[in-house]
C-alpha positions in Angstrom: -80.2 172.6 227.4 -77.4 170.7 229.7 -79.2 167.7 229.9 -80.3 168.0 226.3 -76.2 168.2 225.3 -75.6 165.2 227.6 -78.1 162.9 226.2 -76.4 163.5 223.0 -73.0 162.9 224.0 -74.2 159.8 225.6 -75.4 158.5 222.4 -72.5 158.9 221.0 -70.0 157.1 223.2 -73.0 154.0 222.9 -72.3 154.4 219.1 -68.6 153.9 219.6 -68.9 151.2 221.9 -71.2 149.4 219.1 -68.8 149.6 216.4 -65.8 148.7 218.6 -67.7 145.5 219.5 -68.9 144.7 215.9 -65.2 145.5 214.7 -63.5 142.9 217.0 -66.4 140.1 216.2 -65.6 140.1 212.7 -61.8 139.7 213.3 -61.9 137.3 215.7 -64.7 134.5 214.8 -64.1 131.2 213.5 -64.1 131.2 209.8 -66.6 128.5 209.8 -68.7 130.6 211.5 -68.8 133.4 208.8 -70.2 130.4 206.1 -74.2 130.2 205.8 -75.4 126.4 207.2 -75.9 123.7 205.1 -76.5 120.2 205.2 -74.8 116.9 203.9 -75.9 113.6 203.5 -72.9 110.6 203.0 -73.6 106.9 202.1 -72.2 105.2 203.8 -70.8 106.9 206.6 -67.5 104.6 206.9 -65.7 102.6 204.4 -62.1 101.4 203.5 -59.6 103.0 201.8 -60.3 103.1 197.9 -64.4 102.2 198.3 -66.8 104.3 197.0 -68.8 107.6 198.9 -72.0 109.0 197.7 -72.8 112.7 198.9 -75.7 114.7 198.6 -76.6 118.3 200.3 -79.0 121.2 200.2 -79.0 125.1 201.7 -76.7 126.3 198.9 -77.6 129.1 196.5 -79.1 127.9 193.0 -77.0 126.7 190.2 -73.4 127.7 192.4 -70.4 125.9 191.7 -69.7 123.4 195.3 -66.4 122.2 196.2 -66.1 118.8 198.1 -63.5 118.3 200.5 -61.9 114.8 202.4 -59.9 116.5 205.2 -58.4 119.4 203.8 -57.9 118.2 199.8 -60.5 118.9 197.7 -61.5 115.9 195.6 -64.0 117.0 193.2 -66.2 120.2 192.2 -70.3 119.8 191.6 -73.2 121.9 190.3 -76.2 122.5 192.7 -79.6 122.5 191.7 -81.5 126.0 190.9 -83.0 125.4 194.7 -79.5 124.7 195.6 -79.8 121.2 196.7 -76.7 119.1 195.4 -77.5 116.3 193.5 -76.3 112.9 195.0 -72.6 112.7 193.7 -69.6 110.4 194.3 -65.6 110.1 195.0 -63.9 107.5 196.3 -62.0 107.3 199.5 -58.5 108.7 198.4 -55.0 105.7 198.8 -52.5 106.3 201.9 -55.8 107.7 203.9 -55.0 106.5 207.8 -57.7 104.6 209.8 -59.6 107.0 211.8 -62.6 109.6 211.7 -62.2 112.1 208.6 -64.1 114.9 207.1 -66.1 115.6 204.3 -67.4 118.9 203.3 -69.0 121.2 200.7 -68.7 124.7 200.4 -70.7 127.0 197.8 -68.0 128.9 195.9 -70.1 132.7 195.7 -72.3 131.9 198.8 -69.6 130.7 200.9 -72.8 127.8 202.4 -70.7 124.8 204.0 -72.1 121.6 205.0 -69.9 118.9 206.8 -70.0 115.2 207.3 -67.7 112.6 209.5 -66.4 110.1 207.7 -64.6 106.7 209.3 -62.4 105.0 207.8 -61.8 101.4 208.7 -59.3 98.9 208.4 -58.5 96.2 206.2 -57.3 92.9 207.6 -54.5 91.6 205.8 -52.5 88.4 206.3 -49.0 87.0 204.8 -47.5 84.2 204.8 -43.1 83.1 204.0 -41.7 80.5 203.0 -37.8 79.7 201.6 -36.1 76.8 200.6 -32.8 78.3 201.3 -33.2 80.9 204.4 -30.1 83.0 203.9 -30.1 86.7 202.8 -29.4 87.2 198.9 -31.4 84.1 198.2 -35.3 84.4 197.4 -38.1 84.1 199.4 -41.9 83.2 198.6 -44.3 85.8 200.0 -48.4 84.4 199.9 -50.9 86.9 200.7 -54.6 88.0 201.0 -57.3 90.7 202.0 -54.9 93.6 200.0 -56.1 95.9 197.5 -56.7 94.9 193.9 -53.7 95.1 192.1 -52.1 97.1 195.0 -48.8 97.4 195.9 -47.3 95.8 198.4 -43.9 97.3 199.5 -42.0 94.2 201.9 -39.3 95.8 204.8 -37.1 93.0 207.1 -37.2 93.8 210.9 -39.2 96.7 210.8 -39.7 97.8 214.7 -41.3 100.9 216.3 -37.4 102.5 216.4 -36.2 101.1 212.9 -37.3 101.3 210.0 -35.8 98.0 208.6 -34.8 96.9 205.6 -36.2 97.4 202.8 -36.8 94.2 200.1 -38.7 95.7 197.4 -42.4 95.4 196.3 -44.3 93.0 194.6 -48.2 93.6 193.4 -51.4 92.0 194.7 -54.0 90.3 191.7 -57.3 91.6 191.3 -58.1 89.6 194.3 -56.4 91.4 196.4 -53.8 88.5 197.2 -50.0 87.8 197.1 -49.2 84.1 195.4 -46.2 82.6 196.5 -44.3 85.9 195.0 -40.8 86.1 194.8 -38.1 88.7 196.6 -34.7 88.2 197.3 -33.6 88.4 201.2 -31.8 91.9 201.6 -27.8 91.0 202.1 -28.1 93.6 204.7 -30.7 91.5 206.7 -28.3 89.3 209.5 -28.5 85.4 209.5 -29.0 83.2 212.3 -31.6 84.3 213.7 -35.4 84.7 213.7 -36.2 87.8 211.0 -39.6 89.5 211.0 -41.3 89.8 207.9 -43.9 93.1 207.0 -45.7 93.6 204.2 -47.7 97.2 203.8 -50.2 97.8 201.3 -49.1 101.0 199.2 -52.5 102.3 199.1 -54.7 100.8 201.5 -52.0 101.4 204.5 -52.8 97.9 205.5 -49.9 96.1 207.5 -49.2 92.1 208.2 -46.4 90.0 209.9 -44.5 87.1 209.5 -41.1 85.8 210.8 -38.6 83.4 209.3 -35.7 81.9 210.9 -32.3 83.4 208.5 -29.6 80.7 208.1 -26.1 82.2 208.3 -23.3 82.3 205.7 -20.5 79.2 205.6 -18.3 80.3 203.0 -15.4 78.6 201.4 -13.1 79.5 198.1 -10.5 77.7 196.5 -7.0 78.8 194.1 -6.6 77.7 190.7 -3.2 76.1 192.2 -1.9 75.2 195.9 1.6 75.4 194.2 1.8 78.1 191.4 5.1 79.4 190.0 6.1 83.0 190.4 5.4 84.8 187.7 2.2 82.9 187.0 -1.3 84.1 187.7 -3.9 82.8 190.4 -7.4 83.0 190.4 -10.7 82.1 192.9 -13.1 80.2 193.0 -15.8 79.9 195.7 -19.6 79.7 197.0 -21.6 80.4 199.8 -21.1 84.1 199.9 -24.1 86.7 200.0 -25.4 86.4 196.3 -23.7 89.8 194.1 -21.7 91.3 197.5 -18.0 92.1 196.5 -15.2 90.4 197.9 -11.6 91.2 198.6 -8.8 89.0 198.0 -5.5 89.9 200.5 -2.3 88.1 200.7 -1.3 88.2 204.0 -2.5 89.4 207.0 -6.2 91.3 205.9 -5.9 94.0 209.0 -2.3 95.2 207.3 -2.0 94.9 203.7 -4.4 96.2 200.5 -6.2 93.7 198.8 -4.4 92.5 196.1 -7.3 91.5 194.2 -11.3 91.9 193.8 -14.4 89.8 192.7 -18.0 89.8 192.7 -20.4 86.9 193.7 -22.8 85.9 191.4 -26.6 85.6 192.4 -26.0 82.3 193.9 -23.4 83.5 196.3 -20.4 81.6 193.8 -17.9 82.9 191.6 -14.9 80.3 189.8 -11.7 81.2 188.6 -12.2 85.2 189.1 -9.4 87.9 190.9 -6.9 87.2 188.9 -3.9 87.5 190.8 -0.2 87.6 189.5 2.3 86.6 191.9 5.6 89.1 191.8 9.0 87.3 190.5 10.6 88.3 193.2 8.8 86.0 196.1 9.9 83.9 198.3 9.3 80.3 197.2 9.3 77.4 199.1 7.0 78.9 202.0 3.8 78.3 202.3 1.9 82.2 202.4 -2.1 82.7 202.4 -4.8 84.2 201.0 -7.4 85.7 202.7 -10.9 86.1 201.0 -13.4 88.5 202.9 -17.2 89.3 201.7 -17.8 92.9 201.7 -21.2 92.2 203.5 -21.1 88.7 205.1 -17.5 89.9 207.0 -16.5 86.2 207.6 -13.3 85.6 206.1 -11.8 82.5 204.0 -8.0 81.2 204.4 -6.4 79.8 201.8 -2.9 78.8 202.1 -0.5 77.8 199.1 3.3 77.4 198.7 5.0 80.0 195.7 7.2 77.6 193.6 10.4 78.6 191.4 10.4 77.8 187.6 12.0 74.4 186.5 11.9 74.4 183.0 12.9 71.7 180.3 13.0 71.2 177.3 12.9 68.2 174.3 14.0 68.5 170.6 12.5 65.9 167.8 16.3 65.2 167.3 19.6 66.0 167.9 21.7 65.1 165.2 21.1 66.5 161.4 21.5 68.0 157.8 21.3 71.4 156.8 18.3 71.9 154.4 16.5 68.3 155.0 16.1 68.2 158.8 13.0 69.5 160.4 12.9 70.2 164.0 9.8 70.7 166.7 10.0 71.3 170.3 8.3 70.0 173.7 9.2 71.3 177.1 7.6 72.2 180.4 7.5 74.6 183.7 7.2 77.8 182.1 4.3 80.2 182.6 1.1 78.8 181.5 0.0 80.7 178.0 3.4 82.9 178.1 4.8 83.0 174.8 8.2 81.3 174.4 11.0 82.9 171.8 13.3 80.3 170.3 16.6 81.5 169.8 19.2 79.6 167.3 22.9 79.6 167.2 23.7 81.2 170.3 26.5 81.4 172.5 28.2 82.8 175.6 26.1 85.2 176.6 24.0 86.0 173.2 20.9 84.3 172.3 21.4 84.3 168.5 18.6 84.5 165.9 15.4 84.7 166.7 13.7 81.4 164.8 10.4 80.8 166.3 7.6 81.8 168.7 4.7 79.9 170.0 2.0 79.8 173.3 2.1 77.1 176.4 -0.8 75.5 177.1 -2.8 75.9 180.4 -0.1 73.7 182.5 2.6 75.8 181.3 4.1 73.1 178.5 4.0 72.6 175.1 4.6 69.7 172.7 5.9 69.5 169.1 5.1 72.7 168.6 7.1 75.4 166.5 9.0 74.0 162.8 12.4 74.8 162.2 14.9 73.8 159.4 18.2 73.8 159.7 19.6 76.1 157.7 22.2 75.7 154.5 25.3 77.6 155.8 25.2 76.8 159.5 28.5 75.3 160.3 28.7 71.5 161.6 29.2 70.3 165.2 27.1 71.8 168.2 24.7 74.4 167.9 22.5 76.0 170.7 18.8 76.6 170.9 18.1 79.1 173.5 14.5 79.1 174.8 13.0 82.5 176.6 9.4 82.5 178.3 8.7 86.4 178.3 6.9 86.7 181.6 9.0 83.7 183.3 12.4 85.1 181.6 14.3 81.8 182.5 16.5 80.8 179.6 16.8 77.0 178.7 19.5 75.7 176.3 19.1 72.4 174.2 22.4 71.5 172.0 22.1 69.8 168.7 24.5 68.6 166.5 24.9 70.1 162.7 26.4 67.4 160.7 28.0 67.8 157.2 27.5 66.8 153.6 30.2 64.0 152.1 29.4 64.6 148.7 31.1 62.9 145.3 31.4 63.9 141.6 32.3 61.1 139.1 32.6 61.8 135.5 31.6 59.2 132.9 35.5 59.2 131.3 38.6 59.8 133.8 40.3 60.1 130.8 38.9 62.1 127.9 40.1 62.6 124.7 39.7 66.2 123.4 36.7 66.8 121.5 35.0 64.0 123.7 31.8 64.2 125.4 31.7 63.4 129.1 28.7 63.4 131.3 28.6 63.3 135.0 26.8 61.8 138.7 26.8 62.3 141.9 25.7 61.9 145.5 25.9 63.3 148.6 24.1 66.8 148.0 21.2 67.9 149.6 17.9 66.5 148.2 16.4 68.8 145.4 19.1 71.0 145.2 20.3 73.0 141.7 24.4 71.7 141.5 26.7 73.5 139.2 29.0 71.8 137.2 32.8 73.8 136.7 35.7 72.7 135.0 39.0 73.7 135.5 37.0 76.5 137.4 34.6 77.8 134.0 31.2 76.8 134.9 30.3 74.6 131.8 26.7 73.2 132.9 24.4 72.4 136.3 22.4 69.6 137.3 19.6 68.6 140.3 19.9 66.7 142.9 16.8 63.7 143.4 15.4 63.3 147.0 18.5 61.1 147.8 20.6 64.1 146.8 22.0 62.5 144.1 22.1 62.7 140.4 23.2 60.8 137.3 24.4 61.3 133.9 23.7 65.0 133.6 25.8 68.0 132.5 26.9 66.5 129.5 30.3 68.4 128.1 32.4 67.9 125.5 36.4 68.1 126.4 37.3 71.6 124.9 40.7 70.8 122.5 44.4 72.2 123.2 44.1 71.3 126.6 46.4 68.0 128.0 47.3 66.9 131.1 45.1 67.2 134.3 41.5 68.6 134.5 39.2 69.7 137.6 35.9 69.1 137.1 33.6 71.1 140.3 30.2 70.4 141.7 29.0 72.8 144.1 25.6 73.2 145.5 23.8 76.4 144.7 22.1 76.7 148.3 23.7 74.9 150.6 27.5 75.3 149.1 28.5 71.7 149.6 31.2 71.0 147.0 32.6 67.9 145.2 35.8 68.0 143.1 37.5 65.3 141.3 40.1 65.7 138.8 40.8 64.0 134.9 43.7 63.2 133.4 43.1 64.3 129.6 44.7 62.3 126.5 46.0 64.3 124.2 45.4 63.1 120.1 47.8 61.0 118.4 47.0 61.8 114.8 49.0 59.6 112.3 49.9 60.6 108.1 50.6 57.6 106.1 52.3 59.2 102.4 51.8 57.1 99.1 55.7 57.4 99.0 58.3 59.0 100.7 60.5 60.3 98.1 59.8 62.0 94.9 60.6 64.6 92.4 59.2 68.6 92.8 56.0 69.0 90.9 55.3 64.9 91.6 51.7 64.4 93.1 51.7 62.3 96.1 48.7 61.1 97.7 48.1 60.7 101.9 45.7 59.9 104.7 45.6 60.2 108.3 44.1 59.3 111.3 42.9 59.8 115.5 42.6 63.7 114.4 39.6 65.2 115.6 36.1 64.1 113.9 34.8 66.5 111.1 37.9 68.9 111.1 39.6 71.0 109.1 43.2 70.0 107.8 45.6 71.8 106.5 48.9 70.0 104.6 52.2 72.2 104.6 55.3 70.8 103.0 58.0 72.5 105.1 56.2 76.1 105.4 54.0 75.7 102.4 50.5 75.3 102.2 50.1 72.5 99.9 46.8 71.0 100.4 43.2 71.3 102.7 41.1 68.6 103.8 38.4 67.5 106.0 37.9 64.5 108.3 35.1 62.3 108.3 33.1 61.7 111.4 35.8 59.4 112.8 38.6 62.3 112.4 39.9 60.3 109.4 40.9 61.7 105.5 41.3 59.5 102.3 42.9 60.1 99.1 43.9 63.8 99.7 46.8 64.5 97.4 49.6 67.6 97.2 52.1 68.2 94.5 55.8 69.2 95.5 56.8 72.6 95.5 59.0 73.1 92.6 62.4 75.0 93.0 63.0 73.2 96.3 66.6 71.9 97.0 67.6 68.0 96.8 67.2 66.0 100.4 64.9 65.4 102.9 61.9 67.7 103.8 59.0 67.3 106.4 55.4 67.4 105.5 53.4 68.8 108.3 49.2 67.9 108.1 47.4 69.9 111.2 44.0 70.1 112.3 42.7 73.2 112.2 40.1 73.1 115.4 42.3 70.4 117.4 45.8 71.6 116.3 47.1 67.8 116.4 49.4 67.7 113.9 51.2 64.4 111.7 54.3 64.8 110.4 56.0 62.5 107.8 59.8 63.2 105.9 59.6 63.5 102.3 62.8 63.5 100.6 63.4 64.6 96.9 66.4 64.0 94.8 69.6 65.5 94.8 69.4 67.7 91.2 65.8 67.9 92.1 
């Protein structure tokens, strides 16, 4: 019974043992080693990059979905037949794959069957070849090329060594060839001149590497100012070449290691620039040094000198004339040393320290002059003798007088008659006014008509007047220009009328008719006769101012002796007197 229980115990410790051992197998074999073995086939068995692999297989279950690996990347899924061979399939040999032995493999998906192949992958020769006409970096090069992938790209990096990883130029693509012709890329400003600069060209896909080398020309730059002698106030600007094409470059005045740059510019992709950093110089430099410039490439480093000497403004300026007439003279200016294209103000009739009225503005040309520019006319009211212009630049601010002389008008009435008879018509000229001006005409301070003055600033024979009546002695006749207030006076001496009564008789009875006429009163008037205070008789004159045949009795009832009969003209009131006597006894 003992060795019965023993045997069974034994057993059981063997049982133990078995499943221990079976346990730790399972964990710890290969995984490969848990798939079922099947076979591949590969045509061919190397190949380049991109070419084209044909697989086939067998030992997989029927109609199982198998996956085909290169390496560890699975490229492309297959049926297998109902025996479970797969069909002969294809893939091509995927881009960036390195030269060396790889793997291909198939694995059923529910069977877990894998078959694996070696695969080598070779190399592709590849060449280059560089040429440039102007060796300097930021200019072009011309890449040639063959044995590349079609249509691949090529990426190009400058002194590419085991510890660098150079510089990078860019890519450019192969043709369907497979080749690189004469291809453009500019030289990477980074890359350093003057000396021998290797050249590699990797195919993107393919992995294929080639070499070349190029000797690099370095940089000679020079740069220029606008003007070795600018004003202060004005503005500068640069102008250079042989910089790396597009780098930036600072402008400093001064020593570079201790000031700011005072200006910046860009290269364009020829390594030049012109007339770029504009650069005003402060008003309150020195002048009459010489100072410097100093031009330095962000990437090239090698600095350019300039030197220049800051000059003060000397400004003149020229008026079309100096002498003239308010109204008919028109004046333009020239003058020089101001600020080139600063506007100029033009001041007029300024003095001490005010500038007067502003009368014009206008631009200088590039230099910093101007010629006959602005058009001013003198003014009507500006008083004669000396007159100041006062000319302003507004970023030069340096004030420049020019004097001109205001003359003044000498002007002259003269009336047709100097000595008028009432009733009279006079007309009048004169000279001396401004040209085209309106003149009114005054007398004794009444204005009584106007005239115009010709381009000579004359006139003739206008303002026609007649000689109001009742008035004797002296007259003023006034011309005085509307706009310009220049004034003529002369003066007339007026006649006064002389009229004259011629009776038929002298002497006479009261109720006796007597008949008179008269003379020199005025023409087409109306008369009235009064012996002594009595209105005895009414006439009118002819054209002439002369009555005929106008006849009056004597009042009756009137004392002996003499009387006076009194004929007057109404609108003149010249008056002829005559005695008339009548008898004693009457």
């Amino acid at each position: 019974m003992r060795a019965v229980k023993g045997i069974i115990m034994l057993a059981r410790v063997f049982k133990i043992l078995i499943l221990k051992t079976l346990f730790f197998t399972l964990i710890f074999l290969p995984v490969n080693d848990l798939f079922a073995a099947g076979s591949l086939n590969s045509q061919p068995s190397f190949g380049k990059v991109n070419s084209k692999v044909n697989i086939s297989g067998n030992g997989f279950k029927g109609g199982e979905n198998v996956d085909v690996f290169f390496d560890q990347k699975k490229i492309k899924s297959a049926k297998s037949e109902g025996n479970g061979d797969l069909k002969e399939t294809s893939f091509e040999v995927p881009c960036s794959t390195p030269n060396q032995r790889h793997s291909i493999s198939a694995i059923g998906s529910s069977s877990k069957t894998k078959a694996e192949k070696s695969f080598f992958v070779q190399p592709i020769p590849v060449s280059i070849t560089v040429k440039a006409s102007d060796p300097k970096p930021g200019k072009d090069i011309e890449i040639s090329g063959r044995g590349f992938l079609s249509e691949e790209k090529v990426k190009i990096v400058f002194d590419k060594e085991a510890s660098s990883s150079g510089v990078p130029a860019g890519s450019i693509k192969t043709d369907k060839k497979g080749s690189l012709n004469s291809q453009k890329l500019p030289i990477p400003p980074d890359v350093k001149g003057e000396k021998v600069s290797r050249i590699t060209a990797i195919g993107d896909c393919s992995q294929s590497s080639a070499n070349s080398s190029i000797y690099l020309q370095g940089f000679y730059p020079n740069a220029s100012p606008s003007n070795y002698a600018p004003k202060v106030g004005t503005k500068i600007t640069f102008s250079g070449n042989g910089f790396i094409p597009g780098e930036k470059i600072g402008v400093f005045l001064g020593d570079p290691n201790n000031s700011k740059s005072v200006a910046n510019l860009k290269a364009d992709k020829n390594g030049t620039f012109k007339n770029l950093g504009e650069f005003k110089i402060p008003k309150d430099t020195i002048t009459g040094m010489k100072s410097s410039f100093t031009l330095i490439g962000e990437k090239s480093k090698k600095p350019v000198t300039i030197s220049l000497t800051f000059q003060d403004f000397n400004v003149s300026i020229t008026l079309s004339s100096y002498f003239g007439l308010p109204g008919n003279t028109i004046l333009r200016f020239s003058g020089n040393g101001f600020v080139p294209k600063e506007r100029v103000d033009v001041y007029f009739g300024g003095g001490g320290q005010g500038k007067g009225k502003l009368v014009n503005v206008f631009m200088t040309d590039d230099q910093g002059d101007f010629k006959n520019k602005g058009e001013f006319t003198l003014p009507f009211g500006i008083r004669a003798g000396e007159n100041v212009f006062n000319f302003v630049g507004r970023e030069s601010n340096k004030p420049q007088q020019a004097v001109f002389n205001v003359g003044a008008f000498t002007a002259n009435i003269v009336p047709s008659n100097f000595a008028p008879l009432p009733g009279n018509s006079i007309a009048f000229s004169g000279s001396g006014f401004p040209p085209n001006e309106p003149i009114q005409i005054y007398f004794n301070n009444q204005l009584v008509g106007s005239a115009f003055s010709d381009s000579k600033g004359s006139f003739k024979n206008s303002a026609k007047i007649q000689v109001p009546y009742g008035l004797g002695g002296q007259a003023q006749i006034k011309a005085v220009g509307s706009l310009s207030g220049t004034s003529a006076i002369q003066n007339l001496e007026l006649q006064a009328l002389r009229p004259s009564v011629t009776p038929s008789t002298f002497f006479g009875a009261p109720e006796s008719v007597v008949t008179i006429k008269g003379n020199s009163f005025a023409p087409n008037e109306h008369i009235i006769v009064k012996f002594d205070e009595v209105n005895v008789s009414e006439a009118q004159t002819d054209g002439k101012g002369n009555f005929d045949n106008v006849t009056f009795s004597v009042p009756s009832g009137l004392k002996g002796g003499e009387h006076t009969v009194n004929v007057s003209g109404d609108k003149s009131k010249a008056t002829g007197t005559f005695p008339f006597s009548i008898g004693e006894g009457g």
